[in-house]
LUMTI-936277 format. One record per atom (N, C-alpha, C): atom name; x, y, z. Coordinates in steps of 0.05 Angstrom, whole numbers. Atoms other than C-alpha are relative to their C-alpha. Layout:
+----+--------+--------+--------+
:  a :     c1 :     c2 :     c3 :
+----+--------+--------+--------+
: CA :      X :      Y :      Z :
...
+----+--------+--------+--------+
***
This chain:
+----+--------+--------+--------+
:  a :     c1 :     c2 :     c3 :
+----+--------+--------+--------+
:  N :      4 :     23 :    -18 :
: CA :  -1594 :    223 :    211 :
:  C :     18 :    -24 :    -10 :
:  N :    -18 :     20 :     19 :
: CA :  -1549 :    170 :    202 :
:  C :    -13 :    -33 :      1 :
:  N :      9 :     27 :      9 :
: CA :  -1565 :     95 :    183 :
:  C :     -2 :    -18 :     29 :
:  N :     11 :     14 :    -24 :
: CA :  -1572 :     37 :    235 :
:  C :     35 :    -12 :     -3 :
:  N :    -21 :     14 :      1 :
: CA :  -1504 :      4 :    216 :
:  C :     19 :     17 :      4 :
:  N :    -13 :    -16 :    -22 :
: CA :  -1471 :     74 :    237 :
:  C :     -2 :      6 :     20 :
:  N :     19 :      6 :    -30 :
: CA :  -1519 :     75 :    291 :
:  C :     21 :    -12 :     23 :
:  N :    -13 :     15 :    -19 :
: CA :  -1485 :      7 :    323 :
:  C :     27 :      3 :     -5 :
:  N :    -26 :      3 :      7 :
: CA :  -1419 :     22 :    300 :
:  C :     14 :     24 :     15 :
:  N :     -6 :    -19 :     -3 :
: CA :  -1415 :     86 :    325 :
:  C :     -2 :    -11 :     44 :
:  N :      3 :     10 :    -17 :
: CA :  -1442 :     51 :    396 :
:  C :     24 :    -27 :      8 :
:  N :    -21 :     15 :     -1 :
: CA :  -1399 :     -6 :    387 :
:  C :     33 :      7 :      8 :
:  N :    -29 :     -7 :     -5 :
: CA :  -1329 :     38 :    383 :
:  C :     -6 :     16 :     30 :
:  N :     -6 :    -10 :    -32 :
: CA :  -1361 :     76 :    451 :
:  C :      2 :    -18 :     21 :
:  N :     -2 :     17 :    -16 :
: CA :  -1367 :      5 :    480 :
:  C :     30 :    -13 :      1 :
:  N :    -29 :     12 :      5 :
: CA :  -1295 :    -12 :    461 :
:  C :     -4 :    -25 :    -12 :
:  N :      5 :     29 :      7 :
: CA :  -1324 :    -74 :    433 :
:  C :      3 :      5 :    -39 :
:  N :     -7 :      7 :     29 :
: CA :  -1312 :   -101 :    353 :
:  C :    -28 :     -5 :    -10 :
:  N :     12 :     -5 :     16 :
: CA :  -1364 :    -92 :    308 :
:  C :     -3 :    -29 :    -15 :
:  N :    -10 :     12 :     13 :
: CA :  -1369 :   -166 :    283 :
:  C :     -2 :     -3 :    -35 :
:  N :      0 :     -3 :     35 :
: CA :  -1359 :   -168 :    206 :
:  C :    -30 :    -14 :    -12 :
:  N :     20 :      9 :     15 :
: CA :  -1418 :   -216 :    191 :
:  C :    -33 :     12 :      9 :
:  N :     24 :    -29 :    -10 :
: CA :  -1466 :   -165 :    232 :
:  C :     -4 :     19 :    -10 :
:  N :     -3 :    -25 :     30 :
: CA :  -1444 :   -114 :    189 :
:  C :    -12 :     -1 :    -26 :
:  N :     11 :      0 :     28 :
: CA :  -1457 :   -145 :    130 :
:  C :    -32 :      4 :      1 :
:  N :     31 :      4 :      4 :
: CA :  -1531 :   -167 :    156 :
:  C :    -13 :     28 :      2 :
:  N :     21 :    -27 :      4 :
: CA :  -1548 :    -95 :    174 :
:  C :      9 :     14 :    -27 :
:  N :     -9 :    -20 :     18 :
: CA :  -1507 :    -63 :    111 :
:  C :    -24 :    -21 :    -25 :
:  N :      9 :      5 :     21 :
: CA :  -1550 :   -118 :     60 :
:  C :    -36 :      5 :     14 :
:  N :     30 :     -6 :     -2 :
: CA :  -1624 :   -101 :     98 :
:  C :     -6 :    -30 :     15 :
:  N :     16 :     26 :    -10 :
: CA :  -1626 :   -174 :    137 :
:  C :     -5 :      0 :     23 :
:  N :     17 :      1 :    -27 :
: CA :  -1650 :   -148 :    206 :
:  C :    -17 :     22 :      0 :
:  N :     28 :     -9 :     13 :
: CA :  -1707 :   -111 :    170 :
:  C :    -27 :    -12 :     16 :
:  N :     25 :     15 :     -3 :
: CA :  -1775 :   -132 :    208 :
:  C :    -10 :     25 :     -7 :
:  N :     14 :    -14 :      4 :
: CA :  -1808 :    -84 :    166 :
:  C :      1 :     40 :      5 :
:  N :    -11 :    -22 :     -7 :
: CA :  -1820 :     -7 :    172 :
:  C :     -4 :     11 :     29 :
:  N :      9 :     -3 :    -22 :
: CA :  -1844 :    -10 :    244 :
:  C :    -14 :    -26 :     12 :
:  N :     12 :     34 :    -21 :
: CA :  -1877 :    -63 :    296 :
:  C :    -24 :      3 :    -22 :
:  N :     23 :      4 :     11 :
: CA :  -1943 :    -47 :    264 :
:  C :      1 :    -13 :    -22 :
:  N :     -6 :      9 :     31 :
: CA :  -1920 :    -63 :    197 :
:  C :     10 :    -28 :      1 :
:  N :     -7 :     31 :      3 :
: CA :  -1885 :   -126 :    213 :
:  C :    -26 :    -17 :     18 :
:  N :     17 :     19 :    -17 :
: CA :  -1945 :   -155 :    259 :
:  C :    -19 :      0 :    -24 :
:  N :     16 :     10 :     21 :
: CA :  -1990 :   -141 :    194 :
:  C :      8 :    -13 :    -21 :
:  N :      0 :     13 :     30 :
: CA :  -1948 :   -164 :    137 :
:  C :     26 :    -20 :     10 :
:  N :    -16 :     20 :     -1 :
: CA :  -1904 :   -210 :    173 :
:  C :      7 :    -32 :    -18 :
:  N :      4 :     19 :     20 :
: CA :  -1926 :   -274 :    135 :
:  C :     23 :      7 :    -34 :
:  N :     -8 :    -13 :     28 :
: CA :  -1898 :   -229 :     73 :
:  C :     24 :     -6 :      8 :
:  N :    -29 :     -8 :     -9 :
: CA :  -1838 :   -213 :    100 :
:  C :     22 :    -27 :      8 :
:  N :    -17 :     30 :      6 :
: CA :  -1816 :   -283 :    116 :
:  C :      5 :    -11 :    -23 :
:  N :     -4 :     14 :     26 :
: CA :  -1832 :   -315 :     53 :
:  C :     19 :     10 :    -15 :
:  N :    -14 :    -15 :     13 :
: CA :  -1795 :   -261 :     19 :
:  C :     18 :      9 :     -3 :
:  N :    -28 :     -3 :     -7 :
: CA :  -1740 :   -234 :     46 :
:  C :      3 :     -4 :     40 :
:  N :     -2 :      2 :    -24 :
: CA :  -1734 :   -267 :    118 :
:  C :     20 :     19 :     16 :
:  N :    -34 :     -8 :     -3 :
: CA :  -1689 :   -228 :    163 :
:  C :     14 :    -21 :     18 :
:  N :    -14 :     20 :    -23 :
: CA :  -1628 :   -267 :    201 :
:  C :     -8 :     -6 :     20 :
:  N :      7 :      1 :    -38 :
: CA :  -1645 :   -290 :    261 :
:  C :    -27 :      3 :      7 :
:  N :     35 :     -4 :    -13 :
: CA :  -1726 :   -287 :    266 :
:  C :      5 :    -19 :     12 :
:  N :      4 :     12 :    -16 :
: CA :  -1727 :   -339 :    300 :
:  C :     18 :     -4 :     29 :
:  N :    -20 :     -2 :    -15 :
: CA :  -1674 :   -326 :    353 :
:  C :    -14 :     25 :     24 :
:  N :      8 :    -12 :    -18 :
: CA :  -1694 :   -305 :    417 :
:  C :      9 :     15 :     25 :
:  N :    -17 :     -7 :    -20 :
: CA :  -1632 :   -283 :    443 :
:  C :     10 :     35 :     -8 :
:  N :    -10 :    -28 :     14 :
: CA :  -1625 :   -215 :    397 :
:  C :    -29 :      9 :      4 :
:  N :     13 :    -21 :     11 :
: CA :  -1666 :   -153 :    400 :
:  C :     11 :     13 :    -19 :
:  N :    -10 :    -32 :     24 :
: CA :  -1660 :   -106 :    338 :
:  C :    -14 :     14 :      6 :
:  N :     12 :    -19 :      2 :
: CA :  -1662 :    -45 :    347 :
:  C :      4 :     21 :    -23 :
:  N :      6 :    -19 :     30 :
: CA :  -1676 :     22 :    293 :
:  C :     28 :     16 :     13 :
:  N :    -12 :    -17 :      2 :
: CA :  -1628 :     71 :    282 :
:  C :     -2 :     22 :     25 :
:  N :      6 :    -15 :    -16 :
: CA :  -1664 :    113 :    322 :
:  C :      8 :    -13 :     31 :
:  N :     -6 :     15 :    -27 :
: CA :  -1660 :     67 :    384 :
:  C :     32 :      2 :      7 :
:  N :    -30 :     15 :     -5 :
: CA :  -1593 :     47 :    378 :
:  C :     21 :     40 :     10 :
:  N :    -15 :    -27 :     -4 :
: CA :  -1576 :    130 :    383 :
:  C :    -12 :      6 :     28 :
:  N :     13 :    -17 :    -19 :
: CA :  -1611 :    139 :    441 :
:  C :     15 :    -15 :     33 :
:  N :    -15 :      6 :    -27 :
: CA :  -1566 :     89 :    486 :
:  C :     24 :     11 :      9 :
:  N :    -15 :    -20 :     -8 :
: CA :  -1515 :    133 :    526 :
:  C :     38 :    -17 :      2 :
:  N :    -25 :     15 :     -9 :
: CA :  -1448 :    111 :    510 :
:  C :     29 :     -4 :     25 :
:  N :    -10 :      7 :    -38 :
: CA :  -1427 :    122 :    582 :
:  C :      0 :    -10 :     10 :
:  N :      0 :     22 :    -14 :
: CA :  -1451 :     72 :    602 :
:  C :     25 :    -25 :      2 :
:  N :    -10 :     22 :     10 :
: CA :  -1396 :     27 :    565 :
:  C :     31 :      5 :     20 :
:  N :    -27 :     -4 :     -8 :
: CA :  -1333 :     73 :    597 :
:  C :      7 :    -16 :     20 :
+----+--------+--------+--------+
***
């Protein structure tokens, strides 16, 4: 299974679109992390801020999605 940052990267080159570098980094260092699932971040969210926030919580213009997600959109759509 591959990671989330080959995930969108792999989506990215079927959208023809650039990958931006400082996106990269946040998924290659763990900073759009909410945890290991919804459940997990709605119980230990509090934690998870104090500690290691990820980019952009408060930004209401990004969804993150998992690895898994991000494989499941059809890059057909992008041709």
């Amino acid at each position: 299974m591959k990671n989330i940052l080959e995930e969108v990267s792999t989506l990215a080159q079927a959208a023809h679109i650039e990958l931006p570098t400082i996106l990269q980094a946040l998924y290659r260092d763990g900073m759009t992390s909410y945890g290991k699932d919804r459940a997990d971040w709605q119980a230990n969210w509090e934690h998870y801020l104090q500690e290691a926030p990820p980019a952009l919580a408060s930004s209401y213009d990004f969804e993150w999605l998992d690895a898994a997600r991000v494989g499941t959109i059809s890059p057909r759509r992008y041709d």
